[in-house]
C-alpha positions in Angstrom: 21.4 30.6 -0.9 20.2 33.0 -3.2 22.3 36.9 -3.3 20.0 39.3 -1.6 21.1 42.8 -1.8 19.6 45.9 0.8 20.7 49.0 0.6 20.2 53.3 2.2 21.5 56.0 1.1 22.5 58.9 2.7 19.8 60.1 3.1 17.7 57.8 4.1 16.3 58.4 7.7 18.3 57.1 10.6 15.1 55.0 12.3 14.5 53.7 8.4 17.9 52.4 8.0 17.7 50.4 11.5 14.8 49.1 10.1 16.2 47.7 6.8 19.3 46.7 8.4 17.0 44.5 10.7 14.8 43.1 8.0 18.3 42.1 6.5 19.2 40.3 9.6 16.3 38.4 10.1 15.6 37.7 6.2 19.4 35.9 5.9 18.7 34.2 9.5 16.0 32.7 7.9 16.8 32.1 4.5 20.1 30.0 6.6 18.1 28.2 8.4 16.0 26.9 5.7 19.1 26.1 4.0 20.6 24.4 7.4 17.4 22.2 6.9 18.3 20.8 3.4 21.8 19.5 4.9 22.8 16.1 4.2 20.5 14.1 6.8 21.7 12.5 10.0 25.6 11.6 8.9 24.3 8.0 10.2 24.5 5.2 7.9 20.9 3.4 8.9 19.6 0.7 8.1 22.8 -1.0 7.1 22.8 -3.8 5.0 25.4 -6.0 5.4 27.1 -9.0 3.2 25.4 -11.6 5.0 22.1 -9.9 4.8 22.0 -8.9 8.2 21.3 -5.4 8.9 22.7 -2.7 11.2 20.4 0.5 12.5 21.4 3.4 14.5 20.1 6.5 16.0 22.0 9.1 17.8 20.0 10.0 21.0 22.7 10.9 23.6 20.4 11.8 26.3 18.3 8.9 26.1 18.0 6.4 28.7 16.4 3.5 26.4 16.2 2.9 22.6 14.7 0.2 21.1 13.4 -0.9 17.9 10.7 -2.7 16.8 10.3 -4.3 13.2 8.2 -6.6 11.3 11.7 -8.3 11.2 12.0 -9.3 14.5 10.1 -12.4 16.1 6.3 -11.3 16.5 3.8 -11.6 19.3 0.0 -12.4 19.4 -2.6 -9.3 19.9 -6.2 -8.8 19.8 -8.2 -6.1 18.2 -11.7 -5.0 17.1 -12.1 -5.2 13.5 -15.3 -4.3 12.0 -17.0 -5.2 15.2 -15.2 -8.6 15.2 -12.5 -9.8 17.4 -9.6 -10.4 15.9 -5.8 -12.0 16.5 -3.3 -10.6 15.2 0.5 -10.4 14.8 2.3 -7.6 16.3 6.3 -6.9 15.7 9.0 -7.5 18.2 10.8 -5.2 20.3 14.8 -5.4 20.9 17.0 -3.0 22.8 19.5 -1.2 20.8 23.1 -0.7 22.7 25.1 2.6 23.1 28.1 3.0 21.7 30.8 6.1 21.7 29.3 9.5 21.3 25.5 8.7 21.9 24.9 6.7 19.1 23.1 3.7 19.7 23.2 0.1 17.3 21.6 -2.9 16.9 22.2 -5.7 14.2 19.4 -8.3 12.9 20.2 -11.4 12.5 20.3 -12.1 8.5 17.0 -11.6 6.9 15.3 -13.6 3.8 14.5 -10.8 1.1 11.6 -9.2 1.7 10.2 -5.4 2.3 10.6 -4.8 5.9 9.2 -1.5 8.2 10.8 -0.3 11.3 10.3 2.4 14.2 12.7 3.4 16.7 11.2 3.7 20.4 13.5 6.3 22.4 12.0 6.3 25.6 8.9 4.4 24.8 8.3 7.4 22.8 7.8 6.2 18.5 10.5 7.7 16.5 11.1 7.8 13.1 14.8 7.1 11.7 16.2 10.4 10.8 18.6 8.5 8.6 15.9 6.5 6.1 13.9 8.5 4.0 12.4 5.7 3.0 8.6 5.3 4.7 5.4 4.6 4.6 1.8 4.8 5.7 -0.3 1.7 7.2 -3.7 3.5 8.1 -2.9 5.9 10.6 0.7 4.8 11.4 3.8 5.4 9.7 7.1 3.6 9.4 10.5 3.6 8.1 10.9 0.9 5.1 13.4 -1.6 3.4 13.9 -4.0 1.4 16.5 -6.9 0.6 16.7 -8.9 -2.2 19.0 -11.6 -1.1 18.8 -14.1 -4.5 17.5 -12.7 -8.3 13.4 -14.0 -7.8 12.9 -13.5 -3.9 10.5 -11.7 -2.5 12.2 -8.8 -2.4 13.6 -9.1 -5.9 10.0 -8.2 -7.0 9.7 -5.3 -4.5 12.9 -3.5 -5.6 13.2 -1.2 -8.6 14.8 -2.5 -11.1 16.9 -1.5 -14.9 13.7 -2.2 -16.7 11.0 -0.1 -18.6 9.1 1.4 -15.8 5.3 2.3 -15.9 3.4 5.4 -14.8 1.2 5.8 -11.4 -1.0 9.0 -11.6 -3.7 10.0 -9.3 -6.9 10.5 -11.0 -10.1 12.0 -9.8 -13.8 11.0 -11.3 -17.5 11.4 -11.0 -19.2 8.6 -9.3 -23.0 9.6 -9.8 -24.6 6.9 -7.9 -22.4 8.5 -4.6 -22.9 12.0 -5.9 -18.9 12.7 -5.2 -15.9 13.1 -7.1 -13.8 10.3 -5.6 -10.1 9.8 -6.4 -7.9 6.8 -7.7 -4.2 5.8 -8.4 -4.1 4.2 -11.4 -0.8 2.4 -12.7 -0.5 2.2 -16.7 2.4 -0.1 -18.0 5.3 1.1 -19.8 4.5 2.0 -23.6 1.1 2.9 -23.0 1.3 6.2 -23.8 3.4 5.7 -26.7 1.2 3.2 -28.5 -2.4 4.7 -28.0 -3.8 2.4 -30.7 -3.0 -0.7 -28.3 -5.7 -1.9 -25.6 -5.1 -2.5 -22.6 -7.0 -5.4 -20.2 -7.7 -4.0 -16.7 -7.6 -5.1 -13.4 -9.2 -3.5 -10.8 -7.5 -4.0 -6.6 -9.1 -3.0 -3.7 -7.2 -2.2 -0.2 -8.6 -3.7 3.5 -10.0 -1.6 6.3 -8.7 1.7 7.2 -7.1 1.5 3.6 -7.6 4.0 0.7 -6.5 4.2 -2.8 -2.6 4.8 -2.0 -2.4 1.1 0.3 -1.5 -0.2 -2.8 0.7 1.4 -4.6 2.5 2.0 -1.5 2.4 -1.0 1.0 2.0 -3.4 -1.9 4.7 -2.7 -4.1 2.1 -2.4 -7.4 4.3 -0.6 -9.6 7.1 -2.7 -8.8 5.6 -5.9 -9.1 4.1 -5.6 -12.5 7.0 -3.1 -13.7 9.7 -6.5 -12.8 6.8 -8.9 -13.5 5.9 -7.4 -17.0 9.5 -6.8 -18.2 10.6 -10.8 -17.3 7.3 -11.9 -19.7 5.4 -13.4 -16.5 2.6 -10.8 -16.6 0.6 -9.3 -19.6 0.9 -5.8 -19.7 -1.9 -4.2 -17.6 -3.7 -1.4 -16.5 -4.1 -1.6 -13.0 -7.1 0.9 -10.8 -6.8 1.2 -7.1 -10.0 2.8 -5.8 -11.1 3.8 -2.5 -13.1 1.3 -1.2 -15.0 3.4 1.6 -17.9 5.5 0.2 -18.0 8.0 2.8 -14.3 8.8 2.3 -13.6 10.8 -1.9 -9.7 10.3 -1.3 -6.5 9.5 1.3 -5.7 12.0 4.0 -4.2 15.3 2.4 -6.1 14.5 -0.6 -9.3 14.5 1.0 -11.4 17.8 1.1 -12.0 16.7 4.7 -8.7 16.2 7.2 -9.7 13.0 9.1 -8.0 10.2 11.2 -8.4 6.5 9.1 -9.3 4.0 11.3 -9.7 0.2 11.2 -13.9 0.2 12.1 -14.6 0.2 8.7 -17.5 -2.4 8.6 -18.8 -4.4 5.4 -22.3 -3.0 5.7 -20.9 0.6 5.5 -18.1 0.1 2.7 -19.4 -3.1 0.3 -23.2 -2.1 -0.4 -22.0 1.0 -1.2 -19.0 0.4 -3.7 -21.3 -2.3 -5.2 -23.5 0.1 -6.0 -21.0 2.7 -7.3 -18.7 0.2 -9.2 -20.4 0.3 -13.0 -19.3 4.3 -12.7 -16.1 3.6 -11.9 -15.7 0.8 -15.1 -17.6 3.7 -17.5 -15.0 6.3 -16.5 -11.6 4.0 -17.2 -13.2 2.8 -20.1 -14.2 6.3 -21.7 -10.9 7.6 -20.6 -8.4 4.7 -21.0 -7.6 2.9 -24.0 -8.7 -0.4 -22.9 -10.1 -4.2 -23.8 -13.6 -4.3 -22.6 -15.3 -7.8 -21.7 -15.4 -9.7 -18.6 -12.1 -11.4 -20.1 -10.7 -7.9 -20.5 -11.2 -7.4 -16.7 -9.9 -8.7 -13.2 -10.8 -7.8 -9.6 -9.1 -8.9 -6.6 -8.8 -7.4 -2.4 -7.8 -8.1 0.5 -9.3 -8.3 3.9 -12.4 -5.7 3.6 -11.5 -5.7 -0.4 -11.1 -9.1 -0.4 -14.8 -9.3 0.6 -16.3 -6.1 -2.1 -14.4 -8.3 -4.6 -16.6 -11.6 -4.2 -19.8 -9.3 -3.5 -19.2 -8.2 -7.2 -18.8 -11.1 -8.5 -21.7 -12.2 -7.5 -23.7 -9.1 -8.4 -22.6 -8.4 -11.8 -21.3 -12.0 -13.0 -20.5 -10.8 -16.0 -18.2 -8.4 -15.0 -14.8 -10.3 -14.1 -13.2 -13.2 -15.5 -10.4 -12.8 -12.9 -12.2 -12.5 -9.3 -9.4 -12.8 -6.4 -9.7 -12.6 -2.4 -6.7 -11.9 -0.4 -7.8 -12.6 3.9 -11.1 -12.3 2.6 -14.3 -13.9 1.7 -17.7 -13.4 1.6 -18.7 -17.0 3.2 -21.6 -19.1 2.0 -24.0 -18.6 4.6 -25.7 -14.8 4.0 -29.3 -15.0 1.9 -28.9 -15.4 -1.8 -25.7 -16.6 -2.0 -26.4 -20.0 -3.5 -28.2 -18.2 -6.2 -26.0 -15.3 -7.0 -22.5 -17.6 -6.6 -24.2 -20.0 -9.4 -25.4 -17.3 -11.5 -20.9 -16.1 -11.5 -19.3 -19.8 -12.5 -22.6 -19.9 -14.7 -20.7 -17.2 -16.6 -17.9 -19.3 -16.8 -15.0 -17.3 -14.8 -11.2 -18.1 -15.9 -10.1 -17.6 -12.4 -11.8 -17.6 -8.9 -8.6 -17.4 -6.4 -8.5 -17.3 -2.6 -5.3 -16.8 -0.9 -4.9 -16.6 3.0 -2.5 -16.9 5.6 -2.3 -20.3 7.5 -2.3 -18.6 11.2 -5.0 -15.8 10.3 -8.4 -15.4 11.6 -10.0 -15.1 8.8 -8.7 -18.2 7.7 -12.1 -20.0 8.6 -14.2 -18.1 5.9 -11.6 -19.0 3.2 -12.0 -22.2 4.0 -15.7 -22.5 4.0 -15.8 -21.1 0.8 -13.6 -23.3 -1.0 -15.3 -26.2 0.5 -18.6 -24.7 -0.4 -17.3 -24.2 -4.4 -15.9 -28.0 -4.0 -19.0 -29.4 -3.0 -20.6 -27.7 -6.0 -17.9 -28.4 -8.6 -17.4 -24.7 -9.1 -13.2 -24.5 -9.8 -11.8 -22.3 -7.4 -7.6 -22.5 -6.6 -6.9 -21.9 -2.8 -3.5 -21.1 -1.8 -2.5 -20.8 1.5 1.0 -19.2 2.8 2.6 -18.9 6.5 1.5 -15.8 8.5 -1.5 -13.8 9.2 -3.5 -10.7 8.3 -0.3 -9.1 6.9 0.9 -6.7 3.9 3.8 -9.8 3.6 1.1 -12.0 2.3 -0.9 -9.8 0.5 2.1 -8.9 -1.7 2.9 -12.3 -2.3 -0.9 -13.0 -3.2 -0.6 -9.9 -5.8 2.6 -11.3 -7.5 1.0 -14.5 -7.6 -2.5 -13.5 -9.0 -1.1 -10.8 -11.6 1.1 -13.6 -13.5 -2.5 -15.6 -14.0 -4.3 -12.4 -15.4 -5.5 -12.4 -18.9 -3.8 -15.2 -20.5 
């Protein structure tokens, strides 16, 4: 705490000393409490991660009657929700009781856990509560948890999630002017280490679009971007890259805080209101990186690739401007081959001769059926598409894997 100093003389009036003496009091009572709030966190060790790769969590809540966690760790259930106006299954985390121990403090241990990024909340009550012990969290459309990951061999998921000793890249938030939405409309962008050392040096780009309810931070914070291409870069699997995360819904310029709006994201995010749209707008998005950025132009030079709702905008622009990518992926999402024009525009994009046309999609999700159509459509035509298809559903656990995937088949 800083020294503060007040001080009367003499002859300073009785009723004005009072009054200094009190604006003294209540100046250090806050200035202590402000400093009480920078103490050293909870003096809980949670999550714990132990030897075997199990991992302990606690939370002290002595008057609670009930505390339980729930985790994308924990055996999931089966629920059904409205997305974009279609029903949808999917997974939701487990819920486990937590035991109390000496002095209110309750515990629970995992069993041990493949590495991986995990998110957890504690429910005290039924009531959703963060753990005051993990700074480490994130935001999944309106709904935030506590994070961790576990690397338990060199090359695991996790490995790839987890920061490592290597040269690290830059994420910056960027804002430009789209003039076909008439907005300025903000992006994260991630430049590999060196770029701004070596400005003579150009850079190919690829270009990842977030799902439904998503905006331009999804990635960079739920996918692990930096990491991924920081650990993939540095091992020689990935070419160095310039990676742009826009928002993919036009009515929305930025994330929430960012925006010049305070709003509530939501899941209802329909195709017809965000892929028309960013089709549309995309070309002013391309001019800006490549008038700002020192980059590789050509349809070689660039990549695209979404997931879910993304998944979708990225096979509507490869359709519409086939000479735009010569990297298209879709993560849980695909535009299937039964809307008007589509035989037309998808021959006009393997006309251009793509390098890569990648679907990825979880084996138990719903929109597993669309994935599939397409790649049975591009079969039937001889257009070379590679499908790959992992456990799980509609999940951020799949779409990181797709990302680590597709990035190492970028460019080469």
């Amino acid at each position: 705490m800083g020294y503060c100093k007040i001080t009367a003389s003499d002859k300073t009036d009785p009723i004005m000393k009072k009054a200094l003496l009190a604006s003294a009091v209540l100046f250090l009572g806050i200035a202590a409490s402000a400093q009480q709030a920078l103490g050293p966190g909870s003096g809980i060790t949670s999550p714990e991660i132990n030897p075997d790769h199990s991992v302990t969590f606690r939370l002290r809540a002595p008057k609670a009657i009930t505390v339980q966690i729930t985790g994308d760790f924990l055996p999931t259930t089966k629920r059904t929700v409205n997305y974009g106006g279609r029903e949808m299954t999917m997974e939701a985390a487990g819920v486990v009781d937590l035991k109390e121990g000496p002095g209110g403090i309750w515990e629970y241990t995992s069993a041990p856990l493949d590495g991986e990024l995990y998110s957890y909340s504690f429910l005290v009550d039924g009531v959703r509560t963060m753990d005051p012990s993990n700074i480490y969290q994130n935001r999944d459309v309106a709904t935030w948890t506590n994070i961790f990951t576990i690397s338990a061999e060199k090359g695991d998921k996790g490995y790839w999630y987890e920061v490592h000793d290597v040269p690290h890249g830059s994420v910056s938030h960027v804002w430009y002017n789209s003039p076909t939405l008439k907005a300025q409309r903000r992006i994260t962008v991630y430049t590999p280490a060196g770029y701004e050392d070596n400005p003579k040096a150009k850079y190919p780009v690829f270009y990842l679009l977030h799902g439904s309810g998503g905006d331009e931070d999804a990635w960079s914070d739920l996918g692990r971007t930096a990491q991924i291409l920081d650990n993939l870069i540095a091992e020689g699997k990935a070419k160095p890259m310039i990676v742009v995360m826009p928002n993919g819904v036009y009515y929305n310029n930025a994330a929430p805080g960012a925006a010049v709006n305070m709003f509530q994201p939501t899941l209802t995010n329909s195709r017809s209101d965000s892929t028309v749209e960013i089709e549309d707008s995309f070309p002013d998005l391309i001019s800006f990186i490549e008038s700002h950025y020192h980059v590789a132009k050509g349809m070689y030079n660039r990549a695209v690739a979404g997931l879910s709702m993304g998944g979708r905008q990225s096979s509507a622009l490869s359709r519409r401007y086939p000479t735009m990518f010569g990297y298209v992926g879709m993560f849980s999402g695909v535009v299937p081959p039964d809307e008007d024009g589509f035989d037309e525009a998808l021959e006009a994009t393997f006309k251009a001769n793509p390098k890569l046309h990648w679907i990825g999609v979880g084996s138990a999700d719903g929109v597993k059926v669309n994935s599939l159509k397409l790649k049975e459509y591009c079969d039937a035509h001889g257009y070379p598409v590679t499908y790959y298809e992992s456990d799980g559903g509609h999940i951020w656990r799949n779409w990181r894997v797709y990302l680590t995937i597709f990035a190492q088949q970028l460019f080469k």
